[in-house]
C-alpha positions as a Markdown table, in Angstrom:
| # | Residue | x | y | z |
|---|---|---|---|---|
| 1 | Unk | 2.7 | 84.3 | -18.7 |
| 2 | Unk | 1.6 | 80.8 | -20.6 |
| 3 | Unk | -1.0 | 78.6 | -19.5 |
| 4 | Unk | -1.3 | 75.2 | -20.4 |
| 5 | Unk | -4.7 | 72.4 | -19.4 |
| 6 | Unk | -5.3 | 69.0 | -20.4 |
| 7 | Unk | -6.7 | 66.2 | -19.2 |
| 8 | Unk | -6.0 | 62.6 | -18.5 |
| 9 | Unk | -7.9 | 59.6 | -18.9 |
| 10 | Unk | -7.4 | 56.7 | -17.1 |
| 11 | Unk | -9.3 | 53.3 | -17.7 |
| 12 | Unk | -8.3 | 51.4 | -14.2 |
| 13 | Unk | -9.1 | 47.9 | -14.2 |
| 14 | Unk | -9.0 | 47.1 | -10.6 |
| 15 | Unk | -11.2 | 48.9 | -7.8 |
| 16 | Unk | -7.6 | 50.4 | -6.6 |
| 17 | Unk | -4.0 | 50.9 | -8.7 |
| 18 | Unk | -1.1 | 53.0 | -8.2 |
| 19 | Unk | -0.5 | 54.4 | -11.7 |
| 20 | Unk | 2.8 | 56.5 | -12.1 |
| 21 | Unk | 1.6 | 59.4 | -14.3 |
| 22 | Unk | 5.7 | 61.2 | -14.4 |
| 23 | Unk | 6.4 | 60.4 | -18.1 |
| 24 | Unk | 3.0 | 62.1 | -19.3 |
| 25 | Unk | 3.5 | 65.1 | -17.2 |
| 26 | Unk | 6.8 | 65.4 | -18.5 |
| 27 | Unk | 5.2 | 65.1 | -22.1 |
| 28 | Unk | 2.8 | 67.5 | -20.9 |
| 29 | Unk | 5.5 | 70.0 | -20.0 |
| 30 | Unk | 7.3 | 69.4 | -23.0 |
| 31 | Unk | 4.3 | 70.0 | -25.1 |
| 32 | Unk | 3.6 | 73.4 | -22.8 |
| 33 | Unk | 6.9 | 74.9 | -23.7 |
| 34 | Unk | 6.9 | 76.9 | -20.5 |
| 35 | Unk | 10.2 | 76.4 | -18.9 |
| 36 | Unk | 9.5 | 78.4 | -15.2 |
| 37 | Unk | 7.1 | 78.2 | -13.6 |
| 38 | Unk | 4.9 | 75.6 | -11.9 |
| 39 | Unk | 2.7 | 72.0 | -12.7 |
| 40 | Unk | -0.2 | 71.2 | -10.9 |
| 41 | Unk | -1.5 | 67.6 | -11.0 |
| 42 | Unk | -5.6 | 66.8 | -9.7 |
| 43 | Unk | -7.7 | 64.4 | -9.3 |
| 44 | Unk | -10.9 | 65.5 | -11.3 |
| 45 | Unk | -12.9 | 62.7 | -9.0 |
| 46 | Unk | -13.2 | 62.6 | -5.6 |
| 47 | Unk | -12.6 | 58.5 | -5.0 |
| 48 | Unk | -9.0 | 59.5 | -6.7 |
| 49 | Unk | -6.1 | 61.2 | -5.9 |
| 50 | Unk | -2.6 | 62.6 | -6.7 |
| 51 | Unk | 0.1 | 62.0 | -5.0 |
| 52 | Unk | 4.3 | 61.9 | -5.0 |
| 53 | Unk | 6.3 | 59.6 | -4.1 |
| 54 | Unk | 8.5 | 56.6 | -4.5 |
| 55 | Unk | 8.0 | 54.1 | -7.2 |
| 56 | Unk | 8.9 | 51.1 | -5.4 |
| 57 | Unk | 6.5 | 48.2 | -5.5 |
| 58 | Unk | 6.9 | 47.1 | -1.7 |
| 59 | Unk | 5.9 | 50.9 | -0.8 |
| 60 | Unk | 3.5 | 50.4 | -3.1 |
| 61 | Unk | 2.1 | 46.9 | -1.0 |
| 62 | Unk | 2.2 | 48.4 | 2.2 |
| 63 | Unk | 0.1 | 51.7 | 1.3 |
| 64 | Unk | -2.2 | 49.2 | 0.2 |
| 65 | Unk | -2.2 | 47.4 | 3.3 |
| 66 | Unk | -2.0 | 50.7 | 5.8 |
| 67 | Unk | -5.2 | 52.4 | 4.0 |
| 68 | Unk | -7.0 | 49.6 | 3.7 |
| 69 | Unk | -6.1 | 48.8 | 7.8 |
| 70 | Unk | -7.2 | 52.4 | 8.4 |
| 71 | Unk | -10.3 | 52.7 | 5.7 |
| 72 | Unk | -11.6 | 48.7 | 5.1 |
| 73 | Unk | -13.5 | 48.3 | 2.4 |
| 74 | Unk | -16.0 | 45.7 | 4.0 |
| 75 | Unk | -18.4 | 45.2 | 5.6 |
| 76 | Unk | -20.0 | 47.8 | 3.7 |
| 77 | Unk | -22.2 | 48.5 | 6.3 |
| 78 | Unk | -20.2 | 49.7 | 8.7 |
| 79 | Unk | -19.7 | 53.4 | 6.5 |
| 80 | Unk | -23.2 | 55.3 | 6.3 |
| 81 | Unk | -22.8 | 56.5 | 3.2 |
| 82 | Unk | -22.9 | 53.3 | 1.9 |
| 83 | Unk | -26.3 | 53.4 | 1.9 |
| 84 | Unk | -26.5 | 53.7 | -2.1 |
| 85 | Unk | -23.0 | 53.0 | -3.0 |
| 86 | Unk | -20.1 | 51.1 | -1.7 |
| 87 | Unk | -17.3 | 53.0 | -1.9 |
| 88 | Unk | -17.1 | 55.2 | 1.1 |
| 89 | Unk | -13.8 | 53.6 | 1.6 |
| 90 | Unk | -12.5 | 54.8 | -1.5 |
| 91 | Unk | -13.2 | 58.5 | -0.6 |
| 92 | Unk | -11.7 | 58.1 | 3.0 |
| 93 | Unk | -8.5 | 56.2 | 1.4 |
| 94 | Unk | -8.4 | 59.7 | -1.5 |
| 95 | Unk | -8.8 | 62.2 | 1.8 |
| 96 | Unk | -5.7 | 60.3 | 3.2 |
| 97 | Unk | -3.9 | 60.2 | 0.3 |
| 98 | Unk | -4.3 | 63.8 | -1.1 |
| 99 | Unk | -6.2 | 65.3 | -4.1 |
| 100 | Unk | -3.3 | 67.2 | -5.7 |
| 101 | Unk | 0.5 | 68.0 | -6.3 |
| 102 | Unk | 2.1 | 71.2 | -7.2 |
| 103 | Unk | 5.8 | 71.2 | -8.7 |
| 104 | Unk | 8.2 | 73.7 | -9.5 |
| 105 | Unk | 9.3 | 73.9 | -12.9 |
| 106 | Unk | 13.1 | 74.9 | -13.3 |
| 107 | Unk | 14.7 | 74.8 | -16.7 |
| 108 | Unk | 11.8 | 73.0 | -18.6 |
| 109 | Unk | 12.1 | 70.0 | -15.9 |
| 110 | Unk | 9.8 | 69.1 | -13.2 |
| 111 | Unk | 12.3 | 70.3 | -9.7 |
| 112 | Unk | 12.1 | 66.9 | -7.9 |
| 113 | Unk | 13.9 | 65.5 | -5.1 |
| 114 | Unk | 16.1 | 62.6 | -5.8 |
| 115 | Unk | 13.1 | 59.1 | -6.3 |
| 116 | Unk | 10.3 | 61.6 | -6.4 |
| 117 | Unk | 7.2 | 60.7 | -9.3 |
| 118 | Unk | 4.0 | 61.8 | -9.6 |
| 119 | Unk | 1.0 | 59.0 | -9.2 |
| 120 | Unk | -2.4 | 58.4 | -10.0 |
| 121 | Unk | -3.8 | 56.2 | -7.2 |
| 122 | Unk | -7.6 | 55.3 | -8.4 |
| 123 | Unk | -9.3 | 53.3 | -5.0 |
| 124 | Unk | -12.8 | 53.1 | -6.5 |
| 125 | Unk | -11.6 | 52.4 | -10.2 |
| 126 | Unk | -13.4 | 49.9 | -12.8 |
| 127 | Unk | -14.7 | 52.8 | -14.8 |
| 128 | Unk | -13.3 | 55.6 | -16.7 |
| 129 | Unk | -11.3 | 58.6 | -14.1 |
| 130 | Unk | -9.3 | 61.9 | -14.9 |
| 131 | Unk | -6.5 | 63.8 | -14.0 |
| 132 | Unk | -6.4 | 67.7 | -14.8 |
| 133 | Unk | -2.4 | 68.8 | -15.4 |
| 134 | Unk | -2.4 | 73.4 | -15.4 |
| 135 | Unk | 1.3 | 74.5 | -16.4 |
| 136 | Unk | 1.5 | 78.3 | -15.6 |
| 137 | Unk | 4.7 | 80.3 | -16.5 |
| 138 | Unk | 7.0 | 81.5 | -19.0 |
């Protein structure tokens, strides 16, 4: 069995973006050569999170809108652990959203369903964040 790591920088601009990641991964699995087997995508922070879904900008609007109606960012002080930062929001928002995908991989392709892509979705950004991408197989 092959085993492949690497890791992904990301320096988001905004406090929260939607980044689709697909085209790396797909260079990733190219560069693995394994052509069975499976990809797994993670957030290496916990304000961050990995995700699959459609890329389709209204989607993308209204996930902003339904996470921030469920996790508001401010007041600040309505989260307690906002005490010494302000981004208990963000970790909320990443426990909603997910920490990590898994993929098959069938004939050196990811196996997605028709519209699926992998996305990087940073809700405490404005410094530097990473993915981790582990191809096992043969």
């Amino acid at each position: 069995m092959k085993s492949y790591r690497k890791e992904l920088w990301f320096d988001i601009k905004l406090r929260r973006e939607l980044v689709n990641i697909t085209p790396i991964i797909n260079q990733c699995l190219q560069e693995s050569g394994i052509k069975e087997g499976l990809c797994l995508v993670n957030a290496m922070h916990i304000t961050s999170s990995v995700f699959i879904n459609d890329d389709e900008s209204g989607l993308h609007h209204d996930f902003e809108v339904w996470l921030e109606k469920l996790a508001p960012e401010k007041p600040y002080s309505q989260y307690r652990h906002n005490g010494f930062e302000d981004n208990a929001d963000a970790h909320l928002k990443r426990t909603i959203m997910g920490r990590e995908v898994v993929v098959a991989v069938t004939n050196g392709k990811l196996d997605f369903g028709p519209w699926e892509q992998i996305f990087y979705g940073e809700f405490d950004g404005k410094r530097r964040k990473r993915a981790l991408v582990k191809i096992i197989g043969e």
